[in-house]
NUDREN-476065 format. One record per residue: chain; x, y, z of N, C-alpha, C, CB in turn; residue number from 1; residue in one letter. Coordinates in steps of 0.2 Angstrom, whole numbers, plus 5000, padded with zeros to 4 digits. Glycine has a CB too. Example, Ala and Ser with C-alpha at 12.3 -4.5 7.8 and 13.67 -1.06 7.14 Angstrom:
BEGIN
  chain   n.u   n.v   n.w  ca.u  ca.v  ca.w   c.u   c.v   c.w  cb.u  cb.v  cb.w    n  res
      A  5066  4972  5039  5062  4978  5039  5066  4984  5039  5057  4978  5045    1    a
      A  5064  4989  5035  5068  4995  5036  5064  5000  5039  5070  4997  5029    2    s
This chain:
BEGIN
  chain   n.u   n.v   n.w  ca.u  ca.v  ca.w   c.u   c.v   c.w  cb.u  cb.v  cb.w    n  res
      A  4707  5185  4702  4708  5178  4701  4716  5176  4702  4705  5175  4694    1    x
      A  4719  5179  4698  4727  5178  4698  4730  5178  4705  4730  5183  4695    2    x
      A  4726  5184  4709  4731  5185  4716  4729  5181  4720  4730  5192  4720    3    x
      A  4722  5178  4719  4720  5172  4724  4724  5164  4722  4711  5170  4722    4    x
      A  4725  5163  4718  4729  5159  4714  4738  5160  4715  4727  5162  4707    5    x
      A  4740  5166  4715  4748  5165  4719  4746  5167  4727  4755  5171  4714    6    x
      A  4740  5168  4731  4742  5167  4738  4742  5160  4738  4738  5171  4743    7    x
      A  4738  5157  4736  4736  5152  4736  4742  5145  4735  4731  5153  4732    8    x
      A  4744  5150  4730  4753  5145  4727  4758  5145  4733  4759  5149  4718    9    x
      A  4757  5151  4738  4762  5155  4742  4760  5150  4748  4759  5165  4744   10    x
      A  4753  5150  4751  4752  5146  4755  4757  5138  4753  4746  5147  4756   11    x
      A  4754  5137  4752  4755  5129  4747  4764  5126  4749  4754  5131  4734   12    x
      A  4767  5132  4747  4774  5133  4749  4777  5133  4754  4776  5137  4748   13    x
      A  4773  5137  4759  4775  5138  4764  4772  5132  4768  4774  5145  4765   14    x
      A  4767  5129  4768  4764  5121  4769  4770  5118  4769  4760  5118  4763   15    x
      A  4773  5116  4762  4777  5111  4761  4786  5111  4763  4776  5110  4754   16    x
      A  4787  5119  4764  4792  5120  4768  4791  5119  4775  4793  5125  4768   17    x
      A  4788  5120  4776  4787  5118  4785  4787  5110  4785  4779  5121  4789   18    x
      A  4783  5105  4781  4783  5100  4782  4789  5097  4781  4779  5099  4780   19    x
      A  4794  5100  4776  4800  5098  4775  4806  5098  4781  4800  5101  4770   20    x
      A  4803  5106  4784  4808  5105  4790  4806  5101  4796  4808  5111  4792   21    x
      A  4801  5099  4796  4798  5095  4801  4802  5089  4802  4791  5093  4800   22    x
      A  4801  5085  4792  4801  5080  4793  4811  5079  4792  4795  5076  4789   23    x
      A  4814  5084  4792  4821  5086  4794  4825  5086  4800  4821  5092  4793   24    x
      A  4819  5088  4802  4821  5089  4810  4819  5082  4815  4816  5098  4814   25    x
      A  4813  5077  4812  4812  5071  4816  4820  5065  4812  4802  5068  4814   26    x
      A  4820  5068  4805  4825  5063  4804  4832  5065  4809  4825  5063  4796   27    x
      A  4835  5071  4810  4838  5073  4813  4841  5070  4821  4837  5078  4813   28    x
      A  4834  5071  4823  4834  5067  4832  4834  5060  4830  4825  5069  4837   29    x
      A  4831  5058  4825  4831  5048  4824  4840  5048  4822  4824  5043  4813   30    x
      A  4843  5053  4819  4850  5051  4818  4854  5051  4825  4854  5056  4813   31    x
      A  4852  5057  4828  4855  5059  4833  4858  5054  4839  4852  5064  4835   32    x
      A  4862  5050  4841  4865  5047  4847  4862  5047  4853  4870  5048  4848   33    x
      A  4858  5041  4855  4855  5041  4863  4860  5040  4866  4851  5037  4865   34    x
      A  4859  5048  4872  4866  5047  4876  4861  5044  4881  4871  5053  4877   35    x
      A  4865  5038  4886  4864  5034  4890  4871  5033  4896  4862  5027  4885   36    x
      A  4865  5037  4903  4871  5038  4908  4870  5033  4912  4872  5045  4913   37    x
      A  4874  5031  4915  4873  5025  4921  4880  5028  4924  4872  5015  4918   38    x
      A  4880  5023  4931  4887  5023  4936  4890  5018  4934  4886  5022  4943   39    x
      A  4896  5015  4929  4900  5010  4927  4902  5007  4933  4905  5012  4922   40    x
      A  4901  5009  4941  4903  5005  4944  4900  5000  4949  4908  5007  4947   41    x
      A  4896  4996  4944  4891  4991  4947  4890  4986  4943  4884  4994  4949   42    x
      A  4894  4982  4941  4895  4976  4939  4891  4968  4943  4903  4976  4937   43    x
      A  4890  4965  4939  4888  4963  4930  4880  4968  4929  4885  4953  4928   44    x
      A  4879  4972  4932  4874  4978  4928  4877  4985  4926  4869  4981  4933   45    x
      A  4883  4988  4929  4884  4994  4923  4891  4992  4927  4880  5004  4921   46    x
      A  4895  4991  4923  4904  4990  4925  4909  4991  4918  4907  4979  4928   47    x
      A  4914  4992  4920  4922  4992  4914  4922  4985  4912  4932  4995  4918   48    x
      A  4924  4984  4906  4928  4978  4903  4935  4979  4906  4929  4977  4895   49    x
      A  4940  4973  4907  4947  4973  4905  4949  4979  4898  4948  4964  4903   50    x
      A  4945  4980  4893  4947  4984  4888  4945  4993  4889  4944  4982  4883   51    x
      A  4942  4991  4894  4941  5000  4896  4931  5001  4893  4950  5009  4888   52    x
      A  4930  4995  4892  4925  4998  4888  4918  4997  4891  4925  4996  4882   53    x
      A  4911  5000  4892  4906  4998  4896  4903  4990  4895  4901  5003  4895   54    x
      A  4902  4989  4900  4898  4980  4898  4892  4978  4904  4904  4971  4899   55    x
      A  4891  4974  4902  4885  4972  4907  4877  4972  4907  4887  4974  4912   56    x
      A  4874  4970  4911  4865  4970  4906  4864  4977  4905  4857  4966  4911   57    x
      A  4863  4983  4910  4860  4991  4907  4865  4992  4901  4862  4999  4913   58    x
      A  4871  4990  4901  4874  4992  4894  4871  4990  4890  4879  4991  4892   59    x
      A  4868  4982  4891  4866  4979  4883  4859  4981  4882  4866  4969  4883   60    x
      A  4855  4983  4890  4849  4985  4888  4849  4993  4883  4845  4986  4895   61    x
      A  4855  4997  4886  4853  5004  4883  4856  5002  4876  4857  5011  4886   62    x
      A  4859  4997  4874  4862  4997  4866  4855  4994  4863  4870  4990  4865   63    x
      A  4851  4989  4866  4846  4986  4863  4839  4993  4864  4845  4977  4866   64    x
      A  4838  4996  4867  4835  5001  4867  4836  5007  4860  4837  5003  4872   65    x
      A  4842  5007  4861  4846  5013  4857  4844  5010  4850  4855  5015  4859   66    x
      A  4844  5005  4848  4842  5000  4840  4835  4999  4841  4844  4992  4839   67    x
      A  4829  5000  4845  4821  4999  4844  4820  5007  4844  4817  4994  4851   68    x
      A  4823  5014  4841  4822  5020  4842  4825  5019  4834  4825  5024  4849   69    x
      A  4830  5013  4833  4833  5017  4826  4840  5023  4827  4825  5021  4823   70    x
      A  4845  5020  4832  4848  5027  4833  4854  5023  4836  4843  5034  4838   71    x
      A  4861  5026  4836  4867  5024  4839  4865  5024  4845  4872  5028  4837   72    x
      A  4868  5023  4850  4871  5024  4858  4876  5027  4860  4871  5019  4861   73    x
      A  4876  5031  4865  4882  5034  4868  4882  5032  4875  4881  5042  4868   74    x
      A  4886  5029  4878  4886  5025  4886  4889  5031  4888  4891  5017  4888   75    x
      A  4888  5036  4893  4891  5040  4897  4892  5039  4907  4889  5046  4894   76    x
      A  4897  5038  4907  4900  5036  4913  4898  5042  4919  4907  5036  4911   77    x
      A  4893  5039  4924  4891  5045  4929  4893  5043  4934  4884  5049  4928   78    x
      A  4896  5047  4940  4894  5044  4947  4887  5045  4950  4899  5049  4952   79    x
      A  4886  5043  4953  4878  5041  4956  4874  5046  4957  4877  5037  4964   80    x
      A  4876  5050  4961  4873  5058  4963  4874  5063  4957  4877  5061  4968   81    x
      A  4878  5061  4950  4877  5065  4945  4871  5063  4942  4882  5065  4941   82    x
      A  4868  5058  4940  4862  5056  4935  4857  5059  4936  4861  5049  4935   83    x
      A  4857  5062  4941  4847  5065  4938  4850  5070  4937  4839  5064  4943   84    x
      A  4852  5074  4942  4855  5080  4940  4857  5082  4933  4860  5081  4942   85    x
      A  4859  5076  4929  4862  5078  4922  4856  5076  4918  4870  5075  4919   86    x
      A  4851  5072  4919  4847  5069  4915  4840  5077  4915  4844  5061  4919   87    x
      A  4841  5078  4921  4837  5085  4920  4840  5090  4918  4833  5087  4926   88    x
      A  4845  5092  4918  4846  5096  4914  4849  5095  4906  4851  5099  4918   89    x
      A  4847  5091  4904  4847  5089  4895  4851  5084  4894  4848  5094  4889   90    x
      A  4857  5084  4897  4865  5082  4896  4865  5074  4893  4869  5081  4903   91    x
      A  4858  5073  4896  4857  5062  4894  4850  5063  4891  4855  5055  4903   92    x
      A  4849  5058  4888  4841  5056  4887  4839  5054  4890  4837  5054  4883   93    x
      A  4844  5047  4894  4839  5043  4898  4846  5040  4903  4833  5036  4893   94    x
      A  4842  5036  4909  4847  5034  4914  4845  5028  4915  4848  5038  4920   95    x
      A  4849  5022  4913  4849  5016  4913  4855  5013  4921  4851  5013  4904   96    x
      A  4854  5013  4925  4859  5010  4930  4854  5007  4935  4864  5015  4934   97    x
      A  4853  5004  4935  4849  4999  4939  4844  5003  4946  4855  4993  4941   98    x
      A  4843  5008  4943  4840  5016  4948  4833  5012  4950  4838  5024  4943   99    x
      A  4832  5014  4958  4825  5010  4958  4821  5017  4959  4824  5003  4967  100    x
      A  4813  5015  4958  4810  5020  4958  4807  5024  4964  4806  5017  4954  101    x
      A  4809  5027  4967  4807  5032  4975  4801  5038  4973  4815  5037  4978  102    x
      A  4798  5039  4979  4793  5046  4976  4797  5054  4975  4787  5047  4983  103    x
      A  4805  5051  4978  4808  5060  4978  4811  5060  4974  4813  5063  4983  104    x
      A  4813  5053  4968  4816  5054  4961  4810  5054  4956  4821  5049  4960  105    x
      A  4802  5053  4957  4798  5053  4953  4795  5060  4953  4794  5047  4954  106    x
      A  4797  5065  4958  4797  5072  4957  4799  5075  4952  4799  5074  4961  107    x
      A  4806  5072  4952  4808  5078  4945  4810  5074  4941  4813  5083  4946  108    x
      A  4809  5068  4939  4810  5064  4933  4805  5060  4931  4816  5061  4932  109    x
      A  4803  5057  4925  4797  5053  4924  4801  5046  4923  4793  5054  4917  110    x
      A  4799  5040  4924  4800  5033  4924  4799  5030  4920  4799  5031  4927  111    x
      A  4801  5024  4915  4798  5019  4912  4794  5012  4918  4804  5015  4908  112    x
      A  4789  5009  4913  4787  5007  4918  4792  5001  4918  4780  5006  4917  113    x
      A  4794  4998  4925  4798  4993  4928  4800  4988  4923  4795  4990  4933  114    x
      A  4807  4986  4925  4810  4981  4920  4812  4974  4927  4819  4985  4914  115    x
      A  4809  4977  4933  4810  4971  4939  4810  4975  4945  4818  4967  4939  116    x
      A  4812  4972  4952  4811  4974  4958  4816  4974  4962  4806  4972  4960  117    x
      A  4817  4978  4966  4824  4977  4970  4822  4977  4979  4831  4983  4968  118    x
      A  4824  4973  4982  4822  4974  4989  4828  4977  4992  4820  4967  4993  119    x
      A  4832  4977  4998  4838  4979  5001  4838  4974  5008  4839  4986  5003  120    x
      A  4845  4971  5006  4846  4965  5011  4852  4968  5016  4849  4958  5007  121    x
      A  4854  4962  5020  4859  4964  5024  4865  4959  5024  4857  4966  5031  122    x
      A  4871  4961  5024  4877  4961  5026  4881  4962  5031  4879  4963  5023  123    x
      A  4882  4954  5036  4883  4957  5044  4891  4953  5042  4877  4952  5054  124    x
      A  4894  4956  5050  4900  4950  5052  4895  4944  5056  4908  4954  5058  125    x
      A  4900  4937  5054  4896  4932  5057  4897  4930  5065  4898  4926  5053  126    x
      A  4902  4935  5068  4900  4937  5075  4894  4940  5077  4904  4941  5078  127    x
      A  4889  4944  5073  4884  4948  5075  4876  4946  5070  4888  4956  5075  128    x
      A  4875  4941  5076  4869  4939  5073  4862  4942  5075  4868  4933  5075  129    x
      A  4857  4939  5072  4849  4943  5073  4845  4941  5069  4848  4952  5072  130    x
      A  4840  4938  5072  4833  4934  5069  4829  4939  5064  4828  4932  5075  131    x
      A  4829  4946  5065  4824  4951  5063  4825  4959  5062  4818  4950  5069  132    x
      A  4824  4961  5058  4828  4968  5056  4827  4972  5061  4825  4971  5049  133    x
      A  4821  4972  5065  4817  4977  5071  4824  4975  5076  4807  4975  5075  134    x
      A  4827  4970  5076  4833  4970  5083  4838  4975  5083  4837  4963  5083  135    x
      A  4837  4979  5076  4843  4983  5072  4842  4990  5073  4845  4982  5064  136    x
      A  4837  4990  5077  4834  4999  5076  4836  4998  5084  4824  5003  5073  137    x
      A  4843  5000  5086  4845  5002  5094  4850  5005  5094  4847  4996  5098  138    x
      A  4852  5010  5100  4859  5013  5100  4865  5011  5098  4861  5014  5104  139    x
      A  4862  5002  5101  4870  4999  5100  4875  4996  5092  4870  4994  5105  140    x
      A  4868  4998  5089  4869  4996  5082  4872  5000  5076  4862  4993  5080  141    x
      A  4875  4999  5072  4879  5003  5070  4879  5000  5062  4887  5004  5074  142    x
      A  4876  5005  5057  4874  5001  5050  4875  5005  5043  4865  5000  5050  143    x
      A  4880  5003  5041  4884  5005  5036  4880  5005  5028  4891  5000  5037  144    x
      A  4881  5012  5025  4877  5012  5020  4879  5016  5014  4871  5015  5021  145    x
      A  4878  5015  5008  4881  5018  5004  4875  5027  5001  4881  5010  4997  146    x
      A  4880  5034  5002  4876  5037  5001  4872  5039  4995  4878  5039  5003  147    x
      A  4865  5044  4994  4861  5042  4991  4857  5037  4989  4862  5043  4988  148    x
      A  4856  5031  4991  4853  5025  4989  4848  5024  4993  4857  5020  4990  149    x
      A  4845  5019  4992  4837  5018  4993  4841  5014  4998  4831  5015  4987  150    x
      A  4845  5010  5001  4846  5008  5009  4847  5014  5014  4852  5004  5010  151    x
      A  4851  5019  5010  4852  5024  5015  4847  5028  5017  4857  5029  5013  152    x
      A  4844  5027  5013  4835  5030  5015  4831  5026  5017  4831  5033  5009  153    x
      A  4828  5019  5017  4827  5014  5021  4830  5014  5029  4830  5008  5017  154    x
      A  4835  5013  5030  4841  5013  5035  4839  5019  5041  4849  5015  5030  155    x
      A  4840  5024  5038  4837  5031  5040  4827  5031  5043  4839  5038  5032  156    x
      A  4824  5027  5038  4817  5026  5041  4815  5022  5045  4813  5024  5036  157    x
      A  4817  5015  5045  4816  5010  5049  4820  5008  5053  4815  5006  5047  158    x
      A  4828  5011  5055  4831  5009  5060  4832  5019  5062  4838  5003  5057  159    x
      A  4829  5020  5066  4829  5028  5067  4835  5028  5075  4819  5032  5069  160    x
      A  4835  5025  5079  4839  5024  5086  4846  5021  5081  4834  5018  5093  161    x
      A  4846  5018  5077  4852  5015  5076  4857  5020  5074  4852  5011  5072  162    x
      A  4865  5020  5074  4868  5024  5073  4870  5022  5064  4873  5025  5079  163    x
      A  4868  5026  5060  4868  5026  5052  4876  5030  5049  4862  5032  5049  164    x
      A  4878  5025  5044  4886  5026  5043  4885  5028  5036  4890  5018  5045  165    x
      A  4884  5032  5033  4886  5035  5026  4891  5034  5024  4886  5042  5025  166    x
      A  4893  5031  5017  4899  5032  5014  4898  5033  5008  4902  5027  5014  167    x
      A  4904  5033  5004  4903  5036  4995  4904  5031  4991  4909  5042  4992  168    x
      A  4902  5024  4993  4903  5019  4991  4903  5012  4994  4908  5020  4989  169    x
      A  4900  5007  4991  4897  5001  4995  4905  4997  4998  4891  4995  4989  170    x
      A  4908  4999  4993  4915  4993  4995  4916  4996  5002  4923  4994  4989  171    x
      A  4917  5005  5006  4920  5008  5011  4914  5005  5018  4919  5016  5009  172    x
      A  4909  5006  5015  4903  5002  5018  4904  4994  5021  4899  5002  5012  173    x
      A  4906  4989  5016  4909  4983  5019  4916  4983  5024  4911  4979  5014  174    x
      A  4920  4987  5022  4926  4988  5026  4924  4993  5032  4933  4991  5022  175    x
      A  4919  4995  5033  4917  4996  5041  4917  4989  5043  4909  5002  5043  176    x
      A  4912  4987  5040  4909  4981  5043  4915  4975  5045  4905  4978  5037  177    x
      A  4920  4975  5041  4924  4968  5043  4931  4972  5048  4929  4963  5032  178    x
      A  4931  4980  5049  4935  4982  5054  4933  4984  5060  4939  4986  5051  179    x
      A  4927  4982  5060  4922  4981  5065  4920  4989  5066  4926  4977  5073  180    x
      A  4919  4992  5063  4917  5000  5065  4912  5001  5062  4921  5004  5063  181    x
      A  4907  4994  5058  4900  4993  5060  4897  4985  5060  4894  4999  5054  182    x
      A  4891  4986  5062  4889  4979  5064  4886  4974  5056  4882  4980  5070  183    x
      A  4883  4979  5051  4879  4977  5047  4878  4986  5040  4872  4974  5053  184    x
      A  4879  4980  5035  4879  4985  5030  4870  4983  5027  4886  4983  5023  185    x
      A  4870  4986  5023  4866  4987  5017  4863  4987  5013  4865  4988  5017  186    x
      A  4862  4985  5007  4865  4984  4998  4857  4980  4996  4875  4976  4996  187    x
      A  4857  4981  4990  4852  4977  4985  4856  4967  4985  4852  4982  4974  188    x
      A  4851  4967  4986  4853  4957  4986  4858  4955  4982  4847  4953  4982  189    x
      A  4859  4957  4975  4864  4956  4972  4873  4956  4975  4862  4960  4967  190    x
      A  4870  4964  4977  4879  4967  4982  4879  4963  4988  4879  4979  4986  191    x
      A  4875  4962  4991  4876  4956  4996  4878  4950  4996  4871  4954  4998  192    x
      A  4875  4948  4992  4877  4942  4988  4884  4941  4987  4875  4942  4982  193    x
      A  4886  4945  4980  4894  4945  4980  4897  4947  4985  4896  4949  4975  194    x
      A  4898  4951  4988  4902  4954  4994  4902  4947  4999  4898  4962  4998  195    x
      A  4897  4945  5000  4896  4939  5005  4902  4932  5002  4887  4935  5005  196    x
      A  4901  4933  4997  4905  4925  4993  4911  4929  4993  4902  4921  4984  197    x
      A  4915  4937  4994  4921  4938  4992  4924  4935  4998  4922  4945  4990  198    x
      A  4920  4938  5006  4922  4938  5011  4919  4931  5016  4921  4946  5012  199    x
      A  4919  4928  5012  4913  4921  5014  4915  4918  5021  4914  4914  5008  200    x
      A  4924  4919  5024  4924  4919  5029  4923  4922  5034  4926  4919  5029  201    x
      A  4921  4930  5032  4922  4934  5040  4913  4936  5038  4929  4942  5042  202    x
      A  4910  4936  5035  4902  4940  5034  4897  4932  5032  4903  4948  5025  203    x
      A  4891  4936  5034  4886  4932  5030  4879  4935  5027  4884  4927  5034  204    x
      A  4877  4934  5025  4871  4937  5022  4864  4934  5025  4872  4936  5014  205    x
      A  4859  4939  5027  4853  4939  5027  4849  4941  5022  4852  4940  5031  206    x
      A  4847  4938  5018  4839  4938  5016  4832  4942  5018  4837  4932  5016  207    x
      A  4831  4947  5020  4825  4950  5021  4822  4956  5019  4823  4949  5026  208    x
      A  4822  4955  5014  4821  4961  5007  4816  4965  5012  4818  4958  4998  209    x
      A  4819  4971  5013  4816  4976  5015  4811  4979  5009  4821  4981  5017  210    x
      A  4805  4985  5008  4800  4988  5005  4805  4990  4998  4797  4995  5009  211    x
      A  4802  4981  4996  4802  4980  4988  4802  4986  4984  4797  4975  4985  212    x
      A  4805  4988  4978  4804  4993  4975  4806  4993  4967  4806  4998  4977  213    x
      A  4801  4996  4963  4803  4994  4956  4810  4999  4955  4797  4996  4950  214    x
      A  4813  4994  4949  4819  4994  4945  4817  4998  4937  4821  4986  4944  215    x
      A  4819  5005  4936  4813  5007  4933  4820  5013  4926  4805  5012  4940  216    x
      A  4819  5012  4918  4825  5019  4916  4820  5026  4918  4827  5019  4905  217    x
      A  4824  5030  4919  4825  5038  4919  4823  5039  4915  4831  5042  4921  218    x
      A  4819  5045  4912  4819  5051  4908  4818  5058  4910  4815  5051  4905  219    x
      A  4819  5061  4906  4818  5070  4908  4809  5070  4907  4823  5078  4901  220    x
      A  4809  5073  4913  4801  5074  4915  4799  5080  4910  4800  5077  4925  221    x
      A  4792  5081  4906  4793  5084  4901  4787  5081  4900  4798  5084  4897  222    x
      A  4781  5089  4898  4774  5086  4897  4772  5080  4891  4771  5092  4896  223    x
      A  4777  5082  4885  4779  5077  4879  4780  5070  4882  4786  5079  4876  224    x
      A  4777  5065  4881  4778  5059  4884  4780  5054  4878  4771  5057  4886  225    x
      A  4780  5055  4870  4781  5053  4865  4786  5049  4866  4783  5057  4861  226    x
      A  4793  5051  4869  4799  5046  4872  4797  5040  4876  4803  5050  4876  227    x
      A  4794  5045  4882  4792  5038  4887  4789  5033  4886  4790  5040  4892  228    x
      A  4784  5035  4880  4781  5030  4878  4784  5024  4874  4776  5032  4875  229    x
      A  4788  5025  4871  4793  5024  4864  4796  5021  4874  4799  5032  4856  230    x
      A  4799  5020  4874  4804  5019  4881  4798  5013  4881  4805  5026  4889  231    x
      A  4795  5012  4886  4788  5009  4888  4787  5003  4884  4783  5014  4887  232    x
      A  4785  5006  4876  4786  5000  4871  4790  4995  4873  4788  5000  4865  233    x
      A  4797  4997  4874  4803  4996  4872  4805  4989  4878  4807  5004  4872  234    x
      A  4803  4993  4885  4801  4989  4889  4798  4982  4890  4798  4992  4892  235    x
      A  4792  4983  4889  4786  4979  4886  4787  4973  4884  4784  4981  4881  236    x
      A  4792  4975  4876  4793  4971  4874  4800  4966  4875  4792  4973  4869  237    x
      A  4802  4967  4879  4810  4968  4880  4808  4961  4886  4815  4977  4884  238    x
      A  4804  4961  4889  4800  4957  4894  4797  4951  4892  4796  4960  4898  239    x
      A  4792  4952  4888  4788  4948  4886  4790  4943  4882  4784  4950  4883  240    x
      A  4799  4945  4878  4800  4942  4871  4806  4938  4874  4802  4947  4864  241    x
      A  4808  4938  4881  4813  4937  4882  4819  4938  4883  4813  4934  4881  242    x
      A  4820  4942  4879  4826  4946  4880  4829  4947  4885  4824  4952  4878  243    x
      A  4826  4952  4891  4829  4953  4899  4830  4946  4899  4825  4956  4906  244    x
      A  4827  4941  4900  4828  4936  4903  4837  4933  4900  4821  4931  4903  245    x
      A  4834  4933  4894  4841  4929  4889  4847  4935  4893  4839  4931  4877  246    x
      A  4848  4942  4892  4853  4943  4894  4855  4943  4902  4853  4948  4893  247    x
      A  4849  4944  4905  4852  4943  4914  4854  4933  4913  4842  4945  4923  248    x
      A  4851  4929  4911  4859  4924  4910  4863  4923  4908  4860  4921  4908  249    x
      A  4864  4930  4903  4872  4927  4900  4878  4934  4906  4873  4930  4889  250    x
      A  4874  4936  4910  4877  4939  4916  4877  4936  4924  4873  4945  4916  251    x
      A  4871  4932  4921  4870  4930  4934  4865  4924  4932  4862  4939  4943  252    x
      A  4868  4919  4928  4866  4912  4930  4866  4911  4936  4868  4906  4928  253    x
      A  4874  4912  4938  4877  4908  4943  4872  4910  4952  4887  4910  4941  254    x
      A  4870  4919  4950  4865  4922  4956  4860  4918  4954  4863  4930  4956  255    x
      A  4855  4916  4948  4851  4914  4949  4849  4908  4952  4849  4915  4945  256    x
      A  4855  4903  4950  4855  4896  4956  4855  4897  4964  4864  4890  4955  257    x
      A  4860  4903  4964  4860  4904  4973  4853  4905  4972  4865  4913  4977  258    x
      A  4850  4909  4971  4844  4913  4974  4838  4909  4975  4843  4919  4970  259    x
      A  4837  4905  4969  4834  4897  4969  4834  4894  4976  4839  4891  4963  260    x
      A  4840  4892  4975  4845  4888  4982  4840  4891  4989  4855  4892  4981  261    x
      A  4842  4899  4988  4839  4900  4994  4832  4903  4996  4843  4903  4995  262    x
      A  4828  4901  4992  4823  4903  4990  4818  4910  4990  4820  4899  4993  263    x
      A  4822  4913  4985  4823  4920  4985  4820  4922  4976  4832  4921  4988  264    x
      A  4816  4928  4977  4815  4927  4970  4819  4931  4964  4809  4929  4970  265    x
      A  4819  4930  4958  4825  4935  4958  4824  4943  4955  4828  4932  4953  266    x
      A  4825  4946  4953  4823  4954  4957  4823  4957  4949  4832  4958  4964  267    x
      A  4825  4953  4941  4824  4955  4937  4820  4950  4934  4828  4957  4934  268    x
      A  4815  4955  4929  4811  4950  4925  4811  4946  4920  4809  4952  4923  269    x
């Protein structure tokens, strides 16, 4: 009776140690800092302040994310081609930069579900017109694109005869364009937009959003879904309550009149 009685006390212990460590180790991860990578160079969605410091809506979304988990935030600064790479290898928990969602990045990472949609527009000099995007898949056309991006891969699908101009950056991309060493860039509506009003004399912008696609955060792909779901909520609610909306005004009123203006929808929710 006794020996049944201290296994019994033994188990009981070893129960409540484990649980202890459990609930040690969940409080641990609730303390721990969501680290949140984006490209800081895509303003008013991930850009530097004047003070060196991140701003713009992904920042405000991963800070207001990083508070519905209960946990600090960590903004870490990635070039484009580093983020999934580092998201899949642990380095982040999640990638907030305005990343649209492709079947060759839904391979090896999982997605929230969408917070909006992004098409890809064009950016010509206003010597070199065209009614229709099919006028652009020819020899003689020459189309400037930022690499890794969903235009550079668009660009490469639907204009195959055209000659495709890779760069490491959208800004290198427009200065083909205005030094005439291509006809027409490539960018999400937003980058069109601006770039068009920088250079409002020598470029213009067309409007015909190529194969829309969702606007969607990164996670590490991982049979555990616990996060994504927590992500997802987060989403959800972030939409419904107004929130995105309240912050993409206090960032792109001034896009949302253009895009009104030009009857164009806007590309966040």
């Amino acid at each position: 009776m006794m020996r049944n009685l201290l296994i019994a006390g033994l188990c009981l212990s070893i129960l409540f140690s484990c649980k202890a460590g459990d609930d040690k180790s969940a409080q641990a991860a609730k303390e721990k800092p969501l680290v949140v990578a984006m490209d800081l160079s895509f303003p008013p969605f991930e850009g530097i302040d004047p003070e060196g410091k991140p701003y713009g809506i992904s920042v405000d979304m991963a800070k207001d994310l990083a508070a519905s988990l209960g946990r600090d935030v960590e903004i870490v600064n990635v070039k484009w081609d580093g983020l999934i790479p580092g998201l899949r290898s642990g380095q982040y928990d999640a990638v907030i930069s305005s990343m649209s969602v492709t079947p060759e990045r839904q391979a090896v990472v999982d997605f929230s579900d969408p917070y909006g949609e992004m098409g890809i527009d064009f950016l010509a000099r206003k010597d070199f017109v065209f009614t229709e995007p099919s006028a652009l898949n020819t020899p003689d056309v020459r189309i400037a694109v930022r690499k890794g991006t969903i235009g550079e891969t668009l660009a490469m699908d639907q204009f195959p005869k055209a000659r495709i101009v890779s760069l490491n950056d959208f800004e290198s991309a427009v200065l083909e364009v205005l030094q005439n060493k291509a006809d027409v860039a490539l960018a999400d509506p937003l980058t069109v937009y601006e770039y068009q009003k920088k250079y409002s004399a020598q470029l213009a912008a067309y409007y015909r959003s190529m194969s829309v696609v969702p606007l969607a955060i990164a996670v590490k792909k991982t049979d555990d879904k616990e996060f994504l779901n927590k992500v997802n909520e987060f989403v959800k609610k972030y939409v419904t309550d107004g929130k995105l909306k309240a912050v993409t005004d206090k960032y792109l009123s001034d896009v949302k009149e253009e895009f009104a203006k030009q009857n164009q929808p806007f590309f966040i929710y």
